[in-house]
N, C-alpha and C positions, 0 to 999 in steps of 0.2 A: 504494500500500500504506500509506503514511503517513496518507493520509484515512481510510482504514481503521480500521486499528490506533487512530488517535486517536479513532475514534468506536465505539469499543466489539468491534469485527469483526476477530476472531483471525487473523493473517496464517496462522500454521499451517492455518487451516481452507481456505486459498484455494492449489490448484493451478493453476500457470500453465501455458501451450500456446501455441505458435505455432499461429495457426489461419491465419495472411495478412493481406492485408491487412482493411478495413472491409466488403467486400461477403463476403469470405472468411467474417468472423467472424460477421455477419450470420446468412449460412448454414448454416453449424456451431450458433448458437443455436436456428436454428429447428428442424433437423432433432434437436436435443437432444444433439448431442455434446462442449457446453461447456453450464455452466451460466448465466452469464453473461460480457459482454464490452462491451469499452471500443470505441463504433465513430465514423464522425462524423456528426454533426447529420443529414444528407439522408436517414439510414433512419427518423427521427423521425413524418414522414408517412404513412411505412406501416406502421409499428408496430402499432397496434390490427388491420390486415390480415394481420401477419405473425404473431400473437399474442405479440408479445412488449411487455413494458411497460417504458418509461423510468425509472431507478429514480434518475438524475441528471445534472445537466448542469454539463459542468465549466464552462461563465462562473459559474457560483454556484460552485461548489469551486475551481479555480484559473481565475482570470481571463486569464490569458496564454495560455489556450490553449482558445478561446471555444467551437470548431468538434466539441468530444467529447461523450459522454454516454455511462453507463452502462448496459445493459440488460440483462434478464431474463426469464427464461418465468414465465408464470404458477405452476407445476409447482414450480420454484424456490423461488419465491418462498413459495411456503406453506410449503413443506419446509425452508427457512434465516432465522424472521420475525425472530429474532435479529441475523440479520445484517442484514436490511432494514429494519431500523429504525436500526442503525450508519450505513448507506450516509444512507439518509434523514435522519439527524439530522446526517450532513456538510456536508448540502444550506444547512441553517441558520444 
């Protein structure tokens, strides 16, 4: 939330959910029941398959913890470019 909020992306605009673990959240993305979600690096490969897009990878946001990244549906993403441009300009 702090990458967040430092980068321009209202914490109030972001509701959190237990969706599970990484393949859980995965899941719930694709099927559109989260809008996005924090997973780890292995769903990276099938992203373009799964339609959902990388919108960050925490080695470039926080370094200690190499193996996460952010993702998105496309849907999303058109719908919140305010905030995808926050996320993206953390990336930086």
């Amino acid at each position: 939330m702090v990458t967040l909020a430092t980068n321009g992306v209202d914490p109030g605009s972001i509701k959190s959910a237990n969706a599970g673990g990484s393949a859980d959240r995965i899941r719930a993305l694709v099927a559109g029941r989260v809008d996005a979600t924090a997973s780890s690096w292995e769903f990276v490969v099938d992203a373009d398959r799964l339609g959902i897009k990388v919108m960050a990878r925490s080695a470039n946001l926080v370094p200690e913890f190499p193996r996460f990244v952010i993702t998105a549906t496309a849907t999303t993403l058109r719908a919140r470019p305010d905030d995808v441009v926050g996320v993206r300009s953390a990336r930086t």
